[in-house]
N, C-alpha and C positions, 0 to 999 in steps of 0.2 A: 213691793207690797203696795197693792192701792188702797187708799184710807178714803174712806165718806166722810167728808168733811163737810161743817157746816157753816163756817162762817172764812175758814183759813182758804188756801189753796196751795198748791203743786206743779200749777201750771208754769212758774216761771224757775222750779225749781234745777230741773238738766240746762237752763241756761246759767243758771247759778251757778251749779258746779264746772261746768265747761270755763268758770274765769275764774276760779277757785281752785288750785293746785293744794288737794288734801293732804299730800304728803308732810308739805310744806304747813301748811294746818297744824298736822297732829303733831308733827319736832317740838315746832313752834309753841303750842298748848303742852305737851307735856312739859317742856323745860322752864317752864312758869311755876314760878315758888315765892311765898312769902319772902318779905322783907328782912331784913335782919335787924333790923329797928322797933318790929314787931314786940311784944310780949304774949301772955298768956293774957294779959287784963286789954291789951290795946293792937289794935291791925289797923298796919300804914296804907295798906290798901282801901282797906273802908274808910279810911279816912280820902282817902282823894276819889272815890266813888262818891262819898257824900258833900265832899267839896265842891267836886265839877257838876256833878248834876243840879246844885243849890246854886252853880254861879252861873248857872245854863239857863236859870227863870230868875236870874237878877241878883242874886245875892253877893252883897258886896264883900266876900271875906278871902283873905291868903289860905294856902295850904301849910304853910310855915308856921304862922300865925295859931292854924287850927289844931297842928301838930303841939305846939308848944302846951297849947290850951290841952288839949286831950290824953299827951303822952305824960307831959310833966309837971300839970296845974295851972299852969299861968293864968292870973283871972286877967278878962277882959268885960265889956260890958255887957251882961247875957242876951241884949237883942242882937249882936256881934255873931253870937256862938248858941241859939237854942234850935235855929231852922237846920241845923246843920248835926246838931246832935240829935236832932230828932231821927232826920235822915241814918245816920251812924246805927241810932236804935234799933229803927227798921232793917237794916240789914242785918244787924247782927243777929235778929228775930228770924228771918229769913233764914241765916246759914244753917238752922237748929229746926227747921220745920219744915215740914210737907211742903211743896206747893199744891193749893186748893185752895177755892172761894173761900172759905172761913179765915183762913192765913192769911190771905193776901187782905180781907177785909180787916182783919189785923193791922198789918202790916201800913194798910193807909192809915190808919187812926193812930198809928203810932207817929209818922213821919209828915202828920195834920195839923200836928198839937198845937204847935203856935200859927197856923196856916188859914183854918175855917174854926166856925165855932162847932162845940162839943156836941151839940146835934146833928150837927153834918159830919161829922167824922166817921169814915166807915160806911155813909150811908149815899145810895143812890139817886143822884137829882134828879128833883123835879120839875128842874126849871130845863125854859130851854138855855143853850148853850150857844154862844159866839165866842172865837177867838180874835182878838181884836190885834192891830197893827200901834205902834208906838203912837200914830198919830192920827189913831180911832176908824180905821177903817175897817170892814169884817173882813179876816183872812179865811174866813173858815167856821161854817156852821158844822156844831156837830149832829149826832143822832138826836131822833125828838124826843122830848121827855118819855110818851110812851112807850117806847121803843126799845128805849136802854136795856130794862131788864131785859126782853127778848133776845138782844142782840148779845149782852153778856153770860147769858145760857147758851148760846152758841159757841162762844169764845172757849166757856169754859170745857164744854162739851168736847170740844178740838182739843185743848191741853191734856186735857185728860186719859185722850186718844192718841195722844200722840208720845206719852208718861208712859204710855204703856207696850208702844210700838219700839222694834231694834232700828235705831235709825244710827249712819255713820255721822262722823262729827261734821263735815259738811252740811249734812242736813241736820243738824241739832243748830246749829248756828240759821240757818235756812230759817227753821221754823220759830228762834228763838226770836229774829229782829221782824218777823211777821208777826209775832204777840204782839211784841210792842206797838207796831205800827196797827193793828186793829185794834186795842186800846186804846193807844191818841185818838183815833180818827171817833172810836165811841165816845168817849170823855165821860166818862161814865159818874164821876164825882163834881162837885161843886167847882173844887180848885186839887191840888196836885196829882194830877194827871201824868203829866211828862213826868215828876220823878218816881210815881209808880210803874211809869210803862218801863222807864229803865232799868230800875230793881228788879222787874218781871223777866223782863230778856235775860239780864244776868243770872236769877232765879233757876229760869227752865234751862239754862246752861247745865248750871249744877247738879239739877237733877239726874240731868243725864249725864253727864260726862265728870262730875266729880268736884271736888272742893277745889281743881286749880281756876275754875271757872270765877271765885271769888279776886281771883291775882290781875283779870281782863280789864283792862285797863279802858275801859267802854264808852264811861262818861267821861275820861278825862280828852278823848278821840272826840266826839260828839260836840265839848264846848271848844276844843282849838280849831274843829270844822262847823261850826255851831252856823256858819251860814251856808255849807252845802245840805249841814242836817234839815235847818229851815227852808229850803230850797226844795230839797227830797220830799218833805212832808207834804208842802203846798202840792208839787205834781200831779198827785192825783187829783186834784182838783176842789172846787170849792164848797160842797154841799154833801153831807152821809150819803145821801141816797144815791147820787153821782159818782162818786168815787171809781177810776178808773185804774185798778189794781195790775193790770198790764206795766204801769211806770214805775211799780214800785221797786227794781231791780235795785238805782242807784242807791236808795235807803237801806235795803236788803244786804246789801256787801260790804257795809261799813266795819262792821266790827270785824269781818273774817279777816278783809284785807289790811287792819292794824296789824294780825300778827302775821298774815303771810308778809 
């Protein structure tokens, strides 16, 4: 099936699959099950999804630590533990909702809370966008303020398209680590960006392929490789409008190749 796409692409996707053995995939994806540590009130999974992706933009907290806090009480000091529950929120908002712009515009406001202030939560910047280097250099201009909306009417326009197309699990993965990285690359919010694009990849997982989609262990991949992640991102280069989407195989394969 050829899809008109507006902002995604398909061009690198038969290379994709040619290093992607789906077999291997689908065993792999089905035999993924909750934990058994799990309850009905608490998922160990969400908890290390919202753990690595919060220790992936710096957040100094254990997974142990946040288990202890989440599963069994344990107080600790709540700047310790609210960027992380916020995180935990949003997914958990996620597992139970559509994905669509209204959701997902949710879904940031909820995982913002202690992140930007209450006016910016949920809402599209106006400002322009630089990602900066630990020791202030620009890694990375995003899209220009005017821009953003356009380009995220694209984005969504493609998901949408794509919610709606039979596509094999190979390409649900394909297309799901292409969200993300057209996300990042727009920055469409003030500040958490990277752990909405991550939410989103896991998101359009689910969609398509089912709740084991939530067991993908995606973020916790992403912060133990946290510097091919950074690596992969930069590739395409340094400017929106530059963006040389040809490179972006190595980012593209990350999560498939956790479970093959």
């Amino acid at each position: 099936m050829i899809m008109k796409f507006k902002i995604l692409s398909a061009d690198l996707l038969q290379t994709y699959k040619s290093g992607i053995d789906l077999s291997k995939l689908t065993t792999a994806f089905e035999s993924l099950t909750e934990a058994e540590i799990s309850t009905d009130t608490f998922s160990f999974y969400t908890s290390v999804a919202s753990v690595f992706s919060g220790k992936i933009e710096g957040e100094e907290i254990e997974l142990d630590s946040y288990i202890k806090h989440k599963k069994m009480g344990v107080k600790f000091k709540p700047d310790y533990t609210k960027k992380i529950d916020d995180l935990y929120n949003a997914y958990t908002f996620a597992k139970t909702n559509k994905l669509n712009e209204k959701n997902l515009t949710h879904a940031h406001k909820l995982l913002s809370k202690h992140i930007v202030d209450k006016r910016q939560q949920g809402e599209i910047r106006t400002q322009i966008m630089y990602v900066l280097t630990d020791d202030g250099r620009i890694e990375y201009v995003a899209a220009a303020p005017q821009e953003v909306m356009t380009e995220m009417e694209k984005l969504y326009a493609d998901i949408k398209l794509l919610l709606s197309a039979e596509l094999a699990l190979d390409e649900v993965f394909y297309y799901a680590a292409y969200i993300h990285l057209v996300f990042v690359k727009i920055h469409p919010f003030i500040d958490g960006n990277g752990r909405t694009a991550r939410l989103l990849e896991k998101w359009f997982i689910a969609e398509k392929s089912g709740e084991k989609a939530w067991f993908v262990q995606s973020e916790k991949n992403y912060y133990l490789h946290h510097q091919n992640y950074y690596i992969n991102l930069r590739a395409l280069g340094l400017e929106y409008p530059e963006l040389d989407y040809s490179k972006a195989l190595p980012l593209l394969s990350m999560t498939a190749k956790l479970l093959v």
